[in-house]
LOTORMAR-425093 format. One record per residue (C-alpha): residue number from 1; residue in three letters; y, x, z. Coordinates in nm, 2 decimals. Layout:
residues N
> NUM,ALA,Y,X,Z
...
***
This chain:
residues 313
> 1,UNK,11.25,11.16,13.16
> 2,UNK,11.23,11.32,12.88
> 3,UNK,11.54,11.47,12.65
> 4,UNK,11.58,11.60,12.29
> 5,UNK,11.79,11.88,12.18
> 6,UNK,11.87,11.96,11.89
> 7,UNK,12.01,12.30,11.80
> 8,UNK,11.83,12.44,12.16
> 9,UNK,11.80,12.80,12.02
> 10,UNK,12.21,12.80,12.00
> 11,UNK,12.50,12.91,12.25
> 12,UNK,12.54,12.54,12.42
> 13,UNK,12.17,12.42,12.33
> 14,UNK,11.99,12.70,12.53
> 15,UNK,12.23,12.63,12.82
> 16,UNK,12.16,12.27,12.85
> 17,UNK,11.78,12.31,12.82
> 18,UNK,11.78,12.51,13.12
> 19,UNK,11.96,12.29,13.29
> 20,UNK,11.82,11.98,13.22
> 21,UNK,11.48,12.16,13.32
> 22,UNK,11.61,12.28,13.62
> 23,UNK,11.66,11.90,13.73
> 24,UNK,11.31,11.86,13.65
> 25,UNK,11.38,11.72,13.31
> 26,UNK,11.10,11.74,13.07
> 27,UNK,11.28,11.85,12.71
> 28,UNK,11.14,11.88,12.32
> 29,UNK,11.37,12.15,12.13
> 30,UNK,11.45,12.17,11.78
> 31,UNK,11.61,12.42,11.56
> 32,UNK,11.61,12.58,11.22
> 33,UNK,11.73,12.88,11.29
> 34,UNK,12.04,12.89,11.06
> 35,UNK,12.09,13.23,10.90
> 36,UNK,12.47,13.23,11.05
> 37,UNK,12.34,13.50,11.28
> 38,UNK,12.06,13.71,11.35
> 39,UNK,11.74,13.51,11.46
> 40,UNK,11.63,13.79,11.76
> 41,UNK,11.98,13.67,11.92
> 42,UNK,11.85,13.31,11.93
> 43,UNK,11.46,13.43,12.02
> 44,UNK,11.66,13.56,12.32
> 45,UNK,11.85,13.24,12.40
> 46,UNK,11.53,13.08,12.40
> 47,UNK,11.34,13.35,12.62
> 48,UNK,11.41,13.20,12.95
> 49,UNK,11.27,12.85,12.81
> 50,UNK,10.95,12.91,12.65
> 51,UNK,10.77,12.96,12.89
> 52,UNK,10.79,12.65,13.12
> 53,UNK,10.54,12.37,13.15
> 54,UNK,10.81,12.12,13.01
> 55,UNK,10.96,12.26,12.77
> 56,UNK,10.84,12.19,12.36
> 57,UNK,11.01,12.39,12.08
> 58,UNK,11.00,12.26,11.72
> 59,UNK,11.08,12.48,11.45
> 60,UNK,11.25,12.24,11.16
> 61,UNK,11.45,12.13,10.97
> 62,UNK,11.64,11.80,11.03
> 63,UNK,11.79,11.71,10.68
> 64,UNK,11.40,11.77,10.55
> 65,UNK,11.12,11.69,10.82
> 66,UNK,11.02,11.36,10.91
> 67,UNK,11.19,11.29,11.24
> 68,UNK,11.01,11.02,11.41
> 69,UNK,10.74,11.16,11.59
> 70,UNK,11.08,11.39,11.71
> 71,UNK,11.21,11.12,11.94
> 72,UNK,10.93,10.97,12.07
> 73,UNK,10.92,10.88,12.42
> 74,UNK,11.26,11.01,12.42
> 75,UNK,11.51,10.88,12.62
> 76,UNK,11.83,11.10,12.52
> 77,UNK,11.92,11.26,12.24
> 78,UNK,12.17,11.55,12.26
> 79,UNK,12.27,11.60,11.91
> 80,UNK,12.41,11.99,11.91
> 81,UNK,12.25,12.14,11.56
> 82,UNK,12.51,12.17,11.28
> 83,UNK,12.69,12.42,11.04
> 84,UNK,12.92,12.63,11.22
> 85,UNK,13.27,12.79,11.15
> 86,UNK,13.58,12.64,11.00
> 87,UNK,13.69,13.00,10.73
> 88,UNK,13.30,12.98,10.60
> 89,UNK,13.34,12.60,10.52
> 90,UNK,13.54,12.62,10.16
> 91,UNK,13.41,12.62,9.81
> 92,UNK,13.01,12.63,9.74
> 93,UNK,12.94,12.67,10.06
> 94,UNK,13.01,12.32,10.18
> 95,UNK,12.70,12.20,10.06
> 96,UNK,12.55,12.32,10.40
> 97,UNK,12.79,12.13,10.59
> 98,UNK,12.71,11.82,10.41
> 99,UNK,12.37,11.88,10.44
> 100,UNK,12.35,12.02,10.82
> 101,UNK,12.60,11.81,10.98
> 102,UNK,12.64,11.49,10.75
> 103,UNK,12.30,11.42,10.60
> 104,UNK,12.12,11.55,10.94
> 105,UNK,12.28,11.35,11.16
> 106,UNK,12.20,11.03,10.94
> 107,UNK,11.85,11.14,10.96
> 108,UNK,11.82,11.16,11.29
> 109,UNK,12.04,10.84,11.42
> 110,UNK,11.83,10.65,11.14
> 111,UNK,11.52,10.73,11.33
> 112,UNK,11.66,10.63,11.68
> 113,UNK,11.71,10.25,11.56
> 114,UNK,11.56,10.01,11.87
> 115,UNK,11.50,10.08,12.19
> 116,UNK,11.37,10.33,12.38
> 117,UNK,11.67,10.58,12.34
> 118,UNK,11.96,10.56,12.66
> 119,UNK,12.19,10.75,12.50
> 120,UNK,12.28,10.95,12.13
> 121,UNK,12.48,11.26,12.25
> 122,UNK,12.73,11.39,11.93
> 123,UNK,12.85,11.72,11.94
> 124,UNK,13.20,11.70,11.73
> 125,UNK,13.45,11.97,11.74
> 126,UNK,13.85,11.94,11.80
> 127,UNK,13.89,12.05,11.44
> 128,UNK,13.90,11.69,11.38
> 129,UNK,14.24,11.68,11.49
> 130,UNK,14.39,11.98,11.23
> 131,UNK,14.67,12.14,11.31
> 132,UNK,14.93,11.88,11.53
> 133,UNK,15.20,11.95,11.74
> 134,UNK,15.12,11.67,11.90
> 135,UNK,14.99,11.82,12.18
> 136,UNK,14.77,11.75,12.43
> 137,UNK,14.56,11.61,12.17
> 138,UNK,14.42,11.26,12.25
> 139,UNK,14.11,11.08,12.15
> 140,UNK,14.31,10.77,12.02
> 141,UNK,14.55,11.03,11.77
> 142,UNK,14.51,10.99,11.43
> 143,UNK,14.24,11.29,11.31
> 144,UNK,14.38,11.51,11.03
> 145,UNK,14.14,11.75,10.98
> 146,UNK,14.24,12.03,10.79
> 147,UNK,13.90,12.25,10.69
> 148,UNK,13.60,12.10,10.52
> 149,UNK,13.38,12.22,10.85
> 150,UNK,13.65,11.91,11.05
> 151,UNK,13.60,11.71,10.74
> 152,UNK,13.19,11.73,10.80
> 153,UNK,13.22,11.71,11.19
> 154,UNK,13.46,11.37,11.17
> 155,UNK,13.22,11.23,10.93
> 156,UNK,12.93,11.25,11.18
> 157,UNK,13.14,11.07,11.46
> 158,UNK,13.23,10.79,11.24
> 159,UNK,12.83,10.81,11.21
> 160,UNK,12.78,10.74,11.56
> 161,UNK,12.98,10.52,11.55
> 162,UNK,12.87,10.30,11.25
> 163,UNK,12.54,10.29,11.39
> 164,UNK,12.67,10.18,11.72
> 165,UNK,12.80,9.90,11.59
> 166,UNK,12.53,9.81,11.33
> 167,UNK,12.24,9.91,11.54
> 168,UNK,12.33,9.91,11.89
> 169,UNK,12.22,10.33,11.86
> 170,UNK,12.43,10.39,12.24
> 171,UNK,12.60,10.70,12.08
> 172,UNK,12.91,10.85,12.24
> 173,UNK,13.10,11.19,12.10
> 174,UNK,13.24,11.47,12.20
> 175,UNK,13.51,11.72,12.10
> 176,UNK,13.42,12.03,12.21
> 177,UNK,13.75,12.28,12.26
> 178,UNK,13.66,12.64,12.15
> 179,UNK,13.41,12.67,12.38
> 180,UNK,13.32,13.05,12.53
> 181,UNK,13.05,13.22,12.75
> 182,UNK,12.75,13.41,12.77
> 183,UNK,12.52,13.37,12.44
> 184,UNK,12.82,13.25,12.22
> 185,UNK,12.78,13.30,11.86
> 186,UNK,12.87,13.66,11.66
> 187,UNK,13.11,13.50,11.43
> 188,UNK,13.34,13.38,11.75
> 189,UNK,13.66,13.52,11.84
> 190,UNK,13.53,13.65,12.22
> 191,UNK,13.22,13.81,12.11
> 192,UNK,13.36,13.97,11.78
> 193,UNK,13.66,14.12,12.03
> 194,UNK,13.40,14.18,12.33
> 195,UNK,13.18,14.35,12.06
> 196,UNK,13.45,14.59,11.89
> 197,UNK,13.53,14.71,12.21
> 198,UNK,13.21,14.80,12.27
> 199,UNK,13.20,15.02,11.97
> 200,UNK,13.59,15.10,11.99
> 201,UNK,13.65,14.97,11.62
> 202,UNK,13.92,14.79,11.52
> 203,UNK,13.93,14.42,11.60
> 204,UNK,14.06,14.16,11.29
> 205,UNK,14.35,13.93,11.46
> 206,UNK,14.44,13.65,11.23
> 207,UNK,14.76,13.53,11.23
> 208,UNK,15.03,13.66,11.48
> 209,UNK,14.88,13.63,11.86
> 210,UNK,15.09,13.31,11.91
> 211,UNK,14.88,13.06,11.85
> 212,UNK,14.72,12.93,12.16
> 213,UNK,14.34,12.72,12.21
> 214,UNK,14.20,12.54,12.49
> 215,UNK,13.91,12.77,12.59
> 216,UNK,13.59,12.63,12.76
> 217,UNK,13.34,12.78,12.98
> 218,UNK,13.00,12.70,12.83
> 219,UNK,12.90,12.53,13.17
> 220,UNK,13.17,12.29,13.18
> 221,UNK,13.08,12.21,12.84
> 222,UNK,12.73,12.11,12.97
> 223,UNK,12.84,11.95,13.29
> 224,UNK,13.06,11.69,13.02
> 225,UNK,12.77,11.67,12.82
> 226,UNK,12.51,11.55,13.08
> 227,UNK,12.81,11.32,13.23
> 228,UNK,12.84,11.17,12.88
> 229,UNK,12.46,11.07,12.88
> 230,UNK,12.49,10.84,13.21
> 231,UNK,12.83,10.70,13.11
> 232,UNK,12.71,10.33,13.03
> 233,UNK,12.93,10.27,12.78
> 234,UNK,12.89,10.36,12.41
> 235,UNK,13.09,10.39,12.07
> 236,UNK,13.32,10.61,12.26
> 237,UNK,13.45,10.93,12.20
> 238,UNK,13.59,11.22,12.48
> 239,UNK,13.77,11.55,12.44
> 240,UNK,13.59,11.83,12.66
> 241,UNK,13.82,12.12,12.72
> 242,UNK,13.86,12.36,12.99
> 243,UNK,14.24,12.24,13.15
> 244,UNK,14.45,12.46,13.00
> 245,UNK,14.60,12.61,12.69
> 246,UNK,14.62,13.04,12.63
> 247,UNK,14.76,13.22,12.37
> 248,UNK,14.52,13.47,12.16
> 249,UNK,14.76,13.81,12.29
> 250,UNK,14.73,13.66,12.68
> 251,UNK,14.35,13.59,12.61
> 252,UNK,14.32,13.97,12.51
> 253,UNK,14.54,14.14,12.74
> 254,UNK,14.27,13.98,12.98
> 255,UNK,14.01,14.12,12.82
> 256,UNK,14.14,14.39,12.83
> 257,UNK,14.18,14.40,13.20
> 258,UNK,13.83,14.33,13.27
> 259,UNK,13.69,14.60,13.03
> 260,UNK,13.93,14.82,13.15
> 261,UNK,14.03,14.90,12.79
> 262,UNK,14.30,14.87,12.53
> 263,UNK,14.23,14.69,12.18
> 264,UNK,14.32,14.81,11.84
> 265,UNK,14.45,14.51,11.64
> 266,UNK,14.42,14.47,11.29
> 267,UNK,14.66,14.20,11.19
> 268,UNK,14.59,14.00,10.93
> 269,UNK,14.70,13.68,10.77
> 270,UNK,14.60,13.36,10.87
> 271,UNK,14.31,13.21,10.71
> 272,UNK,14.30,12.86,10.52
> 273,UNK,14.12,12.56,10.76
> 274,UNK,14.33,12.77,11.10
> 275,UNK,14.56,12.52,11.32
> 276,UNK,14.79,12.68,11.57
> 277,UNK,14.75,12.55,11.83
> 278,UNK,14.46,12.29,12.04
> 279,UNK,14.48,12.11,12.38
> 280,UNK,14.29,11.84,12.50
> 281,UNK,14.38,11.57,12.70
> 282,UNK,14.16,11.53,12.95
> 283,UNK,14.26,11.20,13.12
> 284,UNK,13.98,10.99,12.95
> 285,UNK,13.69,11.21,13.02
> 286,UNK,13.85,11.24,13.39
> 287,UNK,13.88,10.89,13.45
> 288,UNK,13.54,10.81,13.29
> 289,UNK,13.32,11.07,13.30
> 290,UNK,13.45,11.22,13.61
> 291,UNK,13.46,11.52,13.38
> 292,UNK,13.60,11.82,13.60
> 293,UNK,13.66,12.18,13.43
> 294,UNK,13.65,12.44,13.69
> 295,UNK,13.57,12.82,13.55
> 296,UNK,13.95,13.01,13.52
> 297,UNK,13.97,13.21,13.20
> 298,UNK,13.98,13.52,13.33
> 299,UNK,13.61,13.47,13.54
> 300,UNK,13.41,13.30,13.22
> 301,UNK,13.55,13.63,13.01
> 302,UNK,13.39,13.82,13.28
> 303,UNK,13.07,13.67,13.29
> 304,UNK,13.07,13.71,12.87
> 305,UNK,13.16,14.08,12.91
> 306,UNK,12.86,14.14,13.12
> 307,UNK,12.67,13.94,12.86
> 308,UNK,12.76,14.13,12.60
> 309,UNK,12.70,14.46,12.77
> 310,UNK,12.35,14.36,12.81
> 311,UNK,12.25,14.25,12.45
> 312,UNK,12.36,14.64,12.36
> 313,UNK,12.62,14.74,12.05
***
């Protein structure tokens, strides 16, 4: 069968390519290379791909190019391209959002009208829920996003959905909880700490240390996302987190123990579009997705570390 992904130079694309070839999947990537972060970092996500006999990579632009010859003969789309980062999302700069995650995905679930497709995979984000103390955070909650990157995100779920019900697309969406690991992006809180270290600079710590995320190992992230594509029902939406809640100063003090190193904090204030806390509730995507997080906190900061010491300072 064969699989689109969009976004397959990125942290979670390149993962899921390799793994979808490595089931003997055959997969067409897409990406545009955003100038969020330097394009040699995504060359190298894409190094152990573009090689193999079954894998295609497009270099494009999905708010711009035309998109059918993209899915065809397609039978799943994975939808993972977007504009990243909730403090970057204010003022002039949200045109990108509307553009890369609004008008994109429009684009491309425009073009996957009829049949042929099995299943429309939506990468969403759990800044769609703001900042609640409602916690765990559950699928059915109201969303209250509170930066214009959550505003953009929420808008491409209710997307999905809309073209669910008009257009029987069989999309389904997922909330991805700050998710970590080897390749994750430069402007991320992991690889901008992992990173300092590395140079013994000073690393920026927004707000006080308190607030707490639900950090996910880039592999559980694609173990949802592939369960998500076989679940037979559509219009849905699932939180994908990794089974527990941290606090930022018990996240670094781990970090710390690994590197074997102690971190110099620059505290600053908390940025505009920051919530204090996120947790997912999980029971949905266990009950239907048999969606299972199993790398411990301490092990997937490992495996980054050694990442990071590997793409040099």
């Amino acid at each position: 069968m064969k699989s689109l992904i969009t976004g397959v130079a990125g942290f979670i694309g390149s993962h899921l390519a390799e793994r979808l070839l490595g089931e003997g999947h055959q997969v067409c990537g897409i990406d545009m290379f955003l100038e969020n972060y330097p394009r040699r970092l995504k060359e190298s996500n894409l190094s152990g791909l573009t090689g193999h006999s079954r894998f295609k990579f497009v270099e494009g632009d999905l708010a711009q190019m035309d998109l059918t010859e993209l899915v065809q003969d397609v039978s799943y789309v994975f939808h993972l391209a977007g504009q990243p980062g909730v403090r970057a999302s204010w003022g002039r700069e949200f045109d990108h959002y509307t553009r890369n995650n609004i008008l994109a995905t429009q684009r491309l679930l425009e073009v996957c009208k009829g049949p042929g497709i099995r299943k429309f995979v939506y990468a969403s984000s759990s800044s769609v829920y703001g900042d609640t103390e409602d916690l765990p955070m559950r699928e059915d909650s109201r969303p209250r996003p509170v930066s214009p990157y959550g505003v953009s995100k929420l808008a491409g779920e209710y997307l999905c959905y809309l073209y669910w019900k008009s257009f029987a697309v069989p999309t389904v969406s997922l909330r991805y909880f700050t998710v970590y690991g080897p390749r994750q992006r430069p402007d991320m809180f992991f690889h901008i700490f992992m990173r300092a270290l590395c140079r013994n600079e000073e690393i920026p710590l927004y707000d006080d240390g308190t607030q707490s995320r639900d950090f996910t190992f880039c592999s559980d992230i694609v173990e949802g996302t592939l369960a998500a594509a076989l679940y037979p029902g559509c219009g849905e939406i699932f939180n994908l987190g990794g089974g527990s809640r941290t606090s930022l100063f018990e996240a670094i003090k781990m970090v710390e123990d690994i590197v074997g190193r102690r971190a110099r904090l620059n505290k600053l204030a908390r940025q505009q579009g920051d919530v204090r806390h996120t947790e997912a509730e999980l029971a949905r995507a266990r009950e239907q997705l048999g969606y299972s997080p199993r790398m411990a906190l301490k092990e997937g900061l490992a495996q980054e570390w050694e990442w990071i010491k590997g793409i040099g300072k």
